[in-house]
C-alpha angles and dihedrals in degrees: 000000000000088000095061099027099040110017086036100062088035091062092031085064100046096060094054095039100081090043092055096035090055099038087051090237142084149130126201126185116192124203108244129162140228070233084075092075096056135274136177096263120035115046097154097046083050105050088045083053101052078045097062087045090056089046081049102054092041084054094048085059102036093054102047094086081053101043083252105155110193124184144162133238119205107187128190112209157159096234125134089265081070095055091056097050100041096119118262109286093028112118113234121261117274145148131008095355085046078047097049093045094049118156091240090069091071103042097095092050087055088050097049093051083055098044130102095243100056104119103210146048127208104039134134101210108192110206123188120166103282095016137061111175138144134270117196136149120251129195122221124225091254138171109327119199131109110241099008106186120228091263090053097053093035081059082047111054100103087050089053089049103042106120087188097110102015116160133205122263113230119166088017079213083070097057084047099058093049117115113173120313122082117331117276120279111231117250118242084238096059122089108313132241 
């Protein structure tokens, strides 16, 4: 699995990357999964999956200064692939709902992410037949304080936790470098809106 889903898009991308970067132009859509962001049964598949969202989004910010556009597609349907990771005791997918999550519904929303006209990089664009929307990680404030000890952060857990004023992450380099104060403000360089 991590051979084909991870390894896979990374070579993949390799081998694209000198042509568009030399023809000043590119776009590039990896295949990632709503598994990325855990289930009960498929902890592989998810975690190649979130990998292929963080090549996505390094991409997105290695190829701006190339015209190098790199985004994710996260499809929801009823493939083969489904039938294989439905959790133990679920039947698998058939008839009219199969029917109603067929493949071809999400094609346009893979060949807007290639073409030309598509206005953003860095994005993980989740598509199911009736909804595209997008799936991105977010960071809480948080607990600020160099050197916290165990008790301190121990009082501090709900703080650390508390999604109440949770920011994007955009240049993950710039959650990194934060120490106290407001979260971090996205770089224009960082993957575009």
């Amino acid at each position: 699995m991590v051979d084909v889903h991870l390894l896979g898009t990374i070579w993949m991308c390799r081998a694209v990357w000198p042509h568009m970067r030399d023809a000043g132009y590119g776009r590039i859509v990896n295949t990632t999964s709503p598994g990325m962001l855990g289930s009960g049964y498929g902890s592989v598949y998810g975690a190649v999956k979130a990998g292929s969202y963080g090549l996505t989004r390094s991409l997105a910010i290695e190829g701006d200064p190339f015209g190098i556009r790199a985004n994710a597609l996260a499809p929801l349907a009823a493939t083969i692939a489904w039938d294989v990771v439905q959790a133990p005791g679920k039947e698998a997918m058939d008839g009219p709902v199969a029917q109603d999550m067929s493949p071809d519904l999400i094609a346009p929303t893979a060949a807007l992410l290639a073409h030309r006209v598509c206005p953003f990089s860095g994005k993980n664009i989740t598509a199911d037949p009736g909804r595209v929307s997008e799936t991105y990680y977010r960071q809480t404030a948080g607990y600020a304080k160099v050197a916290p000890t165990i008790e301190e952060l121990n009082d501090s857990l709900r703080q650390v936790v508390d999604r109440s004023d949770a920011h994007d992450i955009g240049d993950p380099a710039e959650a990194a470098t934060w120490v106290g104060g407001p979260p971090p403000v996205p770089s224009a360089g960082a993957a575009r809106a």
